[in-house]
The first five atom37 places (N, CA, C, CB, O) and aatype in JSON, in Angstrom:
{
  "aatype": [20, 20, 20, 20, 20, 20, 20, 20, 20, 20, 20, 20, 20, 20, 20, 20, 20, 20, 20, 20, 20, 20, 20, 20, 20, 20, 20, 20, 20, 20, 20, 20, 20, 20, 20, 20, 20, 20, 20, 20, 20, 20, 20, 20, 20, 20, 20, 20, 20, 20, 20, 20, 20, 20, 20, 20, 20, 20, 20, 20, 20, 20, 20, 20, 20, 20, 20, 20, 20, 20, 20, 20, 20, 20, 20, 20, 20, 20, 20, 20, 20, 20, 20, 20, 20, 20, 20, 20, 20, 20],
  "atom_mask": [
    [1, 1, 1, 1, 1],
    [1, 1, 1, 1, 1],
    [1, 1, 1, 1, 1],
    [1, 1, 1, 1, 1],
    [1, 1, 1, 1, 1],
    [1, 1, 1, 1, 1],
    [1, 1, 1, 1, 1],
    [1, 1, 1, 1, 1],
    [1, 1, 1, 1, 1],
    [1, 1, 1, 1, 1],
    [1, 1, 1, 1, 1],
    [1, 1, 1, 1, 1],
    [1, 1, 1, 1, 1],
    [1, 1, 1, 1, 1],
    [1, 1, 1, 1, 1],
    [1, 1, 1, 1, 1],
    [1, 1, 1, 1, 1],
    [1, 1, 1, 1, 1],
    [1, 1, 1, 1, 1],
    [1, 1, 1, 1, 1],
    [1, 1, 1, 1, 1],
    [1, 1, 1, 1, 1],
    [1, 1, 1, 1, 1],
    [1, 1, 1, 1, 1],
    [1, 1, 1, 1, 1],
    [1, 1, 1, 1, 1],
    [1, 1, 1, 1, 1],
    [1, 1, 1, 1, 1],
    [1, 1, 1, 1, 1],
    [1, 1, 1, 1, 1],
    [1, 1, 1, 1, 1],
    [1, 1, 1, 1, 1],
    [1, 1, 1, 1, 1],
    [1, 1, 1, 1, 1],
    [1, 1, 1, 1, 1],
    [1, 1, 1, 1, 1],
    [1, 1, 1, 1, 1],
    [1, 1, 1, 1, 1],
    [1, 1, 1, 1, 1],
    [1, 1, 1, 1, 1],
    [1, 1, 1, 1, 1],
    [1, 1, 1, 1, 1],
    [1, 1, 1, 1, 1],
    [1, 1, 1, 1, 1],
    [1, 1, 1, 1, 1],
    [1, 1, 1, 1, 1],
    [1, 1, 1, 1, 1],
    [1, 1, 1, 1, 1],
    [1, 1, 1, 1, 1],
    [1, 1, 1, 1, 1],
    [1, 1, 1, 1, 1],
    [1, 1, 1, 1, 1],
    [1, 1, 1, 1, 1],
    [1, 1, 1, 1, 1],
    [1, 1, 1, 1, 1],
    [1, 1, 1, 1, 1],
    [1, 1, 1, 1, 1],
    [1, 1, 1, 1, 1],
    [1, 1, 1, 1, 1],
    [1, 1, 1, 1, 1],
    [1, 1, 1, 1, 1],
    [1, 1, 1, 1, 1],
    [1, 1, 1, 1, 1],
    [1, 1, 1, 1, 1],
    [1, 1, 1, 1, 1],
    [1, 1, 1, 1, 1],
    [1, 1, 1, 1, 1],
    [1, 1, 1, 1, 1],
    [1, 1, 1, 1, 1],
    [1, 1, 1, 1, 1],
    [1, 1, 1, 1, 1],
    [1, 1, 1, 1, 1],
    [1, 1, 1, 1, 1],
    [1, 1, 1, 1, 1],
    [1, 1, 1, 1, 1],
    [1, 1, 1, 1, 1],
    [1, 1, 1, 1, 1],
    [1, 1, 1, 1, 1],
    [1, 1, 1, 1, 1],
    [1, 1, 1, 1, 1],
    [1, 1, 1, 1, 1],
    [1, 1, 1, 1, 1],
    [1, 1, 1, 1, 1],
    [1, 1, 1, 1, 1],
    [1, 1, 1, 1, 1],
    [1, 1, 1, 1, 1],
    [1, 1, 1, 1, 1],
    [1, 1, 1, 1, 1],
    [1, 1, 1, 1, 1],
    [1, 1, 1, 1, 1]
  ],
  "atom_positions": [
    [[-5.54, -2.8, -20.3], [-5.7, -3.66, -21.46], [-4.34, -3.85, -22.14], [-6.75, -3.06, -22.45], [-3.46, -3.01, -21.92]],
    [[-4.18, -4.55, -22.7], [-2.77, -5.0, -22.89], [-2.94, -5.52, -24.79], [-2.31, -6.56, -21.51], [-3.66, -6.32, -25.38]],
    [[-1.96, -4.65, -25.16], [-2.44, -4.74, -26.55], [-0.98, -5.67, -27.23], [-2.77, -2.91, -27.31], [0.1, -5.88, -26.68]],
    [[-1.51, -6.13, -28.68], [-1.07, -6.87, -29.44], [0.36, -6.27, -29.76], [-2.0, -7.06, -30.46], [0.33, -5.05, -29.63]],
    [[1.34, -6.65, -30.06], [2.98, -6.03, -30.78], [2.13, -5.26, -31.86], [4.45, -7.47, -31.65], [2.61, -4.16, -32.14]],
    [[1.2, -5.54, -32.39], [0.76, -4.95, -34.32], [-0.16, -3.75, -33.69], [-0.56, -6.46, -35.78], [0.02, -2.54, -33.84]],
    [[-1.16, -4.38, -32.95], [-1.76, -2.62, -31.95], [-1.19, -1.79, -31.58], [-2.31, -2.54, -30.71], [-1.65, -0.66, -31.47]],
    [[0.23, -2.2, -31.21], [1.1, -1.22, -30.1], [1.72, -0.51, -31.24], [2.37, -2.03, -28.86], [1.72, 0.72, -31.18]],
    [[2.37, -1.22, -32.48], [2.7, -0.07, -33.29], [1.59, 0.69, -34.25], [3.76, -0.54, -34.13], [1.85, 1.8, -34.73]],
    [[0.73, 0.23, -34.42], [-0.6, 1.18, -35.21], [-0.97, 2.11, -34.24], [-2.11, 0.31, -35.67], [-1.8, 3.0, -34.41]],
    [[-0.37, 1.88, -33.25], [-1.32, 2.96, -31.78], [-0.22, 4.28, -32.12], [-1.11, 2.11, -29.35], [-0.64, 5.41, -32.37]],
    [[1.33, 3.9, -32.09], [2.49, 4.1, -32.06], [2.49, 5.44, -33.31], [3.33, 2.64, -32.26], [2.61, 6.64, -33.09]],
    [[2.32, 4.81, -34.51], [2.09, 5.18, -35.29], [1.27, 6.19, -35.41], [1.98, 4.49, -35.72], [1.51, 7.24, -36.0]],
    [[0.01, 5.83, -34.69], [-1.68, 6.8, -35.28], [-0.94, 8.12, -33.92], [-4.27, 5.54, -34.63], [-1.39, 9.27, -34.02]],
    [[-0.02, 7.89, -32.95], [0.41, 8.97, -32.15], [1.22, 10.33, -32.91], [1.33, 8.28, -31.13], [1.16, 11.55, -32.79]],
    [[1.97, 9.37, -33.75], [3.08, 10.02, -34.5], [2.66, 10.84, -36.01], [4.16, 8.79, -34.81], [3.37, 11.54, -36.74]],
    [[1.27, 10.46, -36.14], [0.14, 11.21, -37.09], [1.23, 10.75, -38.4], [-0.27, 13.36, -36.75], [1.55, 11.62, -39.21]],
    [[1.85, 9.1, -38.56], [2.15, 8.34, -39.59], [1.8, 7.37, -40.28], [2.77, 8.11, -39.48], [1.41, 6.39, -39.66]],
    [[1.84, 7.28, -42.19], [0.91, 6.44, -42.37], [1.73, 5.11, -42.03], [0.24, 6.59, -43.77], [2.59, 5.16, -41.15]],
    [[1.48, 3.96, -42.7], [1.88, 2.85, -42.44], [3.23, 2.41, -43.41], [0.68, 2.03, -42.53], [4.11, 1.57, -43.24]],
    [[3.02, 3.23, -44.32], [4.31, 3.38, -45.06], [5.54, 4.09, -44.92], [4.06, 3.72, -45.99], [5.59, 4.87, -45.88]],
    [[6.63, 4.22, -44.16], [7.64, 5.05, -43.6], [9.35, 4.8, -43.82], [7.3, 4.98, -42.19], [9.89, 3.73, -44.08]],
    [[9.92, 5.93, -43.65], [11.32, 5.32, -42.97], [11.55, 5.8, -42.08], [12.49, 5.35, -43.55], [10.82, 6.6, -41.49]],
    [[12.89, 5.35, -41.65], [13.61, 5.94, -40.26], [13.16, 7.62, -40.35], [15.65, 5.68, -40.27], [12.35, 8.34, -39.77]],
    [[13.94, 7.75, -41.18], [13.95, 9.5, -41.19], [12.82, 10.14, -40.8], [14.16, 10.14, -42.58], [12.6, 10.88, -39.84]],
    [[11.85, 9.6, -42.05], [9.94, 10.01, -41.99], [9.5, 10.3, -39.99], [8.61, 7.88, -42.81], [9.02, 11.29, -39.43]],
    [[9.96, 8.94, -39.42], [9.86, 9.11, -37.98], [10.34, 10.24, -37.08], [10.42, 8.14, -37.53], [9.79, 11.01, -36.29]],
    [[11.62, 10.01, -37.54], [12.47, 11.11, -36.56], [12.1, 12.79, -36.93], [14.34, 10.84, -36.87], [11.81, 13.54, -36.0]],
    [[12.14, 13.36, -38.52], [11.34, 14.18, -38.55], [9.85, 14.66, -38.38], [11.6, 14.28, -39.16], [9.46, 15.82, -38.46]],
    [[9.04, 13.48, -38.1], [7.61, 13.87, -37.45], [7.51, 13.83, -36.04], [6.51, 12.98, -37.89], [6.61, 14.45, -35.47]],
    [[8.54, 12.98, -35.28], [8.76, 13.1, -33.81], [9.32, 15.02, -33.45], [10.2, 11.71, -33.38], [8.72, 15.78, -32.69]],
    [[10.13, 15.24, -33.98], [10.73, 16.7, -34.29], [10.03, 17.76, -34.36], [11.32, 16.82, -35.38], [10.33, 18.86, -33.89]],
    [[9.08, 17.46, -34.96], [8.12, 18.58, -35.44], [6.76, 18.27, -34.19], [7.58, 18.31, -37.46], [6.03, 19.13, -33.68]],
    [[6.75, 17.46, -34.06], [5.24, 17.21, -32.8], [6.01, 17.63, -31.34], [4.49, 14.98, -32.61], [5.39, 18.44, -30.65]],
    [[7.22, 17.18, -30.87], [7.8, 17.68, -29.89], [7.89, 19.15, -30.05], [8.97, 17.06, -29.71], [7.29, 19.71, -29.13]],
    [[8.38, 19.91, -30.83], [8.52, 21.07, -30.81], [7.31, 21.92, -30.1], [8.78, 21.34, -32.07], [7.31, 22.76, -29.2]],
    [[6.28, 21.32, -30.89], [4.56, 21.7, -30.87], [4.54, 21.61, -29.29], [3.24, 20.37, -31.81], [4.47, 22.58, -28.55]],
    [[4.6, 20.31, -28.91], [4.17, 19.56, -27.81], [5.26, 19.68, -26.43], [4.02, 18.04, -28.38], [5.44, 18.75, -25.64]],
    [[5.54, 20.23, -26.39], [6.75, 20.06, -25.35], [6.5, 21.22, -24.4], [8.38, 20.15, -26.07], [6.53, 22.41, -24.68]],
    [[6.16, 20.47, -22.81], [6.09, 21.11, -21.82], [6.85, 22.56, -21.91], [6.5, 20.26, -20.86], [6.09, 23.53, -21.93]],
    [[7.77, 22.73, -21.96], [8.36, 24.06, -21.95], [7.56, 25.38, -22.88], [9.87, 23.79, -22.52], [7.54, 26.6, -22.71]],
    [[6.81, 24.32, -24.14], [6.28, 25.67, -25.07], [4.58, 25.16, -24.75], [6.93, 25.68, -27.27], [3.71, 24.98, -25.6]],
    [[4.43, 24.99, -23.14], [2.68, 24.94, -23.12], [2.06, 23.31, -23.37], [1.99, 26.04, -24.62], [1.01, 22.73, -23.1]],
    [[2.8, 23.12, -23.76], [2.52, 21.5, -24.11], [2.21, 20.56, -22.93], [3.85, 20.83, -24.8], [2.63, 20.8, -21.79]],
    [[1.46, 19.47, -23.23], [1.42, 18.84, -21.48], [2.52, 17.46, -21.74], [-0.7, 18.11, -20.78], [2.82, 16.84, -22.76]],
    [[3.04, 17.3, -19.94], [3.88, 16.21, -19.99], [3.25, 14.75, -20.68], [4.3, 16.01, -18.54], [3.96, 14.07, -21.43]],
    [[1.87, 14.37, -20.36], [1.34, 13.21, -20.71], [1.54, 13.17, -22.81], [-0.48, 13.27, -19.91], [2.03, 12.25, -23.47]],
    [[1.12, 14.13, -23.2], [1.58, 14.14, -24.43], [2.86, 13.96, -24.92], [1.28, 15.02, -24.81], [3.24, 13.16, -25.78]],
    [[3.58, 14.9, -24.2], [5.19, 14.75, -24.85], [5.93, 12.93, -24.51], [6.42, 16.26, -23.77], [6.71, 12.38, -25.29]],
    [[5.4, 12.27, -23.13], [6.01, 10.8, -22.69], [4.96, 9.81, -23.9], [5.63, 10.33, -20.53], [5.3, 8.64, -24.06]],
    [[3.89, 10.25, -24.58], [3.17, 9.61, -25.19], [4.12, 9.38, -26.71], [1.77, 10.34, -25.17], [4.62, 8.34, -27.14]],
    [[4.14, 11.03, -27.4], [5.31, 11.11, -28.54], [6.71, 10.21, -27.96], [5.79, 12.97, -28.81], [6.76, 9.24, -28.71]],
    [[7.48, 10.14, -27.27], [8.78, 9.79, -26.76], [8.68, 8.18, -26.97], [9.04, 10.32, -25.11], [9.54, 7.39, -27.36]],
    [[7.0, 7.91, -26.5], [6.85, 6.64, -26.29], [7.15, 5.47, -27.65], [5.44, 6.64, -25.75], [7.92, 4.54, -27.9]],
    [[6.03, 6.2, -28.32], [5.84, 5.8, -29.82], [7.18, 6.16, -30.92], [4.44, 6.68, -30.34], [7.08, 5.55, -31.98]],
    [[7.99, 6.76, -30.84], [9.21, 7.46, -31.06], [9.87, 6.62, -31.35], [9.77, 8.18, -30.17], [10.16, 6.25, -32.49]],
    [[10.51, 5.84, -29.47], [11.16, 4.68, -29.29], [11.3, 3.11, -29.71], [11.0, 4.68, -28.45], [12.15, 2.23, -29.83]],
    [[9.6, 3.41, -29.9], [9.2, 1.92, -30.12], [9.16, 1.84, -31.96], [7.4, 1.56, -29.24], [9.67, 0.85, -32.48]],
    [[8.86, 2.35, -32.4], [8.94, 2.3, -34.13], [10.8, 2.47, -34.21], [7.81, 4.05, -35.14], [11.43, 1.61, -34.84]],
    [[11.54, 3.62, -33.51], [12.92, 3.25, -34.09], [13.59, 2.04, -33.4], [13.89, 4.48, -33.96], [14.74, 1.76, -33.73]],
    [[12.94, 1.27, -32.44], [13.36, 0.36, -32.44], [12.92, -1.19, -33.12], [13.47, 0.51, -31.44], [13.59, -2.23, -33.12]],
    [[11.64, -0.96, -33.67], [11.02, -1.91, -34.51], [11.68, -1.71, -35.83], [9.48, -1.75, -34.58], [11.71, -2.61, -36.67]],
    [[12.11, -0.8, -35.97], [12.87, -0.74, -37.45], [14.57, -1.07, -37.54], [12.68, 0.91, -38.04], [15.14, -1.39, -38.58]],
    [[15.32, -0.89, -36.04], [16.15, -1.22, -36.2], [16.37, -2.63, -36.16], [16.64, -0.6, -35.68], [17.3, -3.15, -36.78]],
    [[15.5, -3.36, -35.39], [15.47, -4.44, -35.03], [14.98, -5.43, -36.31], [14.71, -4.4, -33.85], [15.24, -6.6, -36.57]],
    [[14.35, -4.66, -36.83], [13.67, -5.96, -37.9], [14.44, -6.35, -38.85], [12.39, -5.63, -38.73], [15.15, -5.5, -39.39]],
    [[14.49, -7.67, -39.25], [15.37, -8.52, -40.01], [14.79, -8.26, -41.81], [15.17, -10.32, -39.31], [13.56, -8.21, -41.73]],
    [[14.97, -8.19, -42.47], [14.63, -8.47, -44.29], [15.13, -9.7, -44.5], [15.43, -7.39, -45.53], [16.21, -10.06, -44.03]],
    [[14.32, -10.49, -45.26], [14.24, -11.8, -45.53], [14.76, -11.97, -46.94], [12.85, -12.31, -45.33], [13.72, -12.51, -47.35]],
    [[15.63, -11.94, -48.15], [15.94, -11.91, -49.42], [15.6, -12.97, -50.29], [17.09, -11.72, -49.48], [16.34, -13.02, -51.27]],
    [[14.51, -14.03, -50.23], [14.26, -14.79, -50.27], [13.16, -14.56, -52.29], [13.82, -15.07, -48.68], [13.02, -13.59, -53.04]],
    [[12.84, -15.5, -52.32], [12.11, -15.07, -53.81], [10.6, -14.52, -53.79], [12.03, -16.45, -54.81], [9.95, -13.86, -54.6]],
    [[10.32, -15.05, -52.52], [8.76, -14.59, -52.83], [8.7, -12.99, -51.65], [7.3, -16.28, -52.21], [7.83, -12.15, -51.47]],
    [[10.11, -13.2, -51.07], [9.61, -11.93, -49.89], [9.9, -10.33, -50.95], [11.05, -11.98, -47.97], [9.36, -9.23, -50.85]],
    [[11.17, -10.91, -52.09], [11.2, -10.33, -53.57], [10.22, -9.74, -53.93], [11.35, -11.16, -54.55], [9.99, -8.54, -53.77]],
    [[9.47, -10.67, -54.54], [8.09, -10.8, -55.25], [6.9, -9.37, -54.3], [7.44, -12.89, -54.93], [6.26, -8.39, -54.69]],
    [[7.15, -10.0, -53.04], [6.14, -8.9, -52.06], [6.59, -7.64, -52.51], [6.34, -8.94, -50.22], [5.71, -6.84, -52.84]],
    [[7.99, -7.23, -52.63], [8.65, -5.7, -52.24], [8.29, -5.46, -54.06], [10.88, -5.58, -51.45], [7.66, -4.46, -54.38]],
    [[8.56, -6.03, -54.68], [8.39, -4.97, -56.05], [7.25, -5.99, -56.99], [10.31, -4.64, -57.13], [7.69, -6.64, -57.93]],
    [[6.13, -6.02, -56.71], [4.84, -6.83, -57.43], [5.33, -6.7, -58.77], [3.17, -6.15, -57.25], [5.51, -7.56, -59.62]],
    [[5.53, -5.2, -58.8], [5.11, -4.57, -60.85], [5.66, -5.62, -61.35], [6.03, -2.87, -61.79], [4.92, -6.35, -62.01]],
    [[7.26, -6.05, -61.16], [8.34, -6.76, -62.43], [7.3, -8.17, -62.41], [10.57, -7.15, -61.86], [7.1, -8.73, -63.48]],
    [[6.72, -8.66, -61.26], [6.04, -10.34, -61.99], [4.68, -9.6, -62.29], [5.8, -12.14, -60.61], [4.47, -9.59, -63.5]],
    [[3.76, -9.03, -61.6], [3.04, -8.66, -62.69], [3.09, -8.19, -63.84], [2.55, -8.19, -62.49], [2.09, -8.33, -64.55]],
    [[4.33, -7.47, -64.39], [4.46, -7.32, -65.87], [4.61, -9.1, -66.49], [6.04, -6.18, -66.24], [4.01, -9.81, -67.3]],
    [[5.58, -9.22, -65.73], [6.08, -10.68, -66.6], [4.98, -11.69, -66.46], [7.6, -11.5, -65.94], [5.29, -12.56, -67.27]],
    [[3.79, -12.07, -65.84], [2.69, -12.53, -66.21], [1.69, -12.21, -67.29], [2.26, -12.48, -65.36], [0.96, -12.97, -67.94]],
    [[1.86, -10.67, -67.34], [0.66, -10.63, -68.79], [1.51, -10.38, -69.8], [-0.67, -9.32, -68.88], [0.9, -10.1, -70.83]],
    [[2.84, -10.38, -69.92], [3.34, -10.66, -71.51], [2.88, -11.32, -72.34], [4.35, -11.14, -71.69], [2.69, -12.54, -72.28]],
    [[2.55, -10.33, -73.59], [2.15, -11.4, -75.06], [3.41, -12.24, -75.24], [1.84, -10.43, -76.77], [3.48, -13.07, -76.14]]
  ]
}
């Protein structure tokens, strides 16, 4: 079955036991800590550890890769509060 770019990282993600809110770092230290767990050498199985590696790769490269748009309304998306304050001003 062949899944969507947005499946492949929620899959990616739900591997890496991350919510949907992250950074780089957040990744690389939960990859760190599940490999440790998971890693053939300490009992761990290979299919798990190429699964972590998998999802790993693909979020630090969806993050390096992705562009930010500085635009007014992509603004508006990243910090709501300042126009929702400035809409209900008396």
């Amino acid at each position: 079955m062949i899944l969507s770019p947005l499946e492949e990282l929620e899959n990616a993600l739900e591997i890496l036991q991350l919510p949907k809110v992250i950074s780089k770092k957040d990744i690389k230290e939960q990859y760190h800590f599940l490999a440790k767990k998971n890693h053939p050498d300490v009992g761990g199985s290979v299919e798990k550890m190429e699964s972590l590696n998998y999802a790993y790769k693909l979020l630090t490269k969806y993050i390096e890769e992705f562009r930010y748009v500085f635009d007014e309304d992509e603004i508006s998306k990243q910090f709501p509060g300042v126009d929702y304050a400035n809409r209900f001003k008396p």
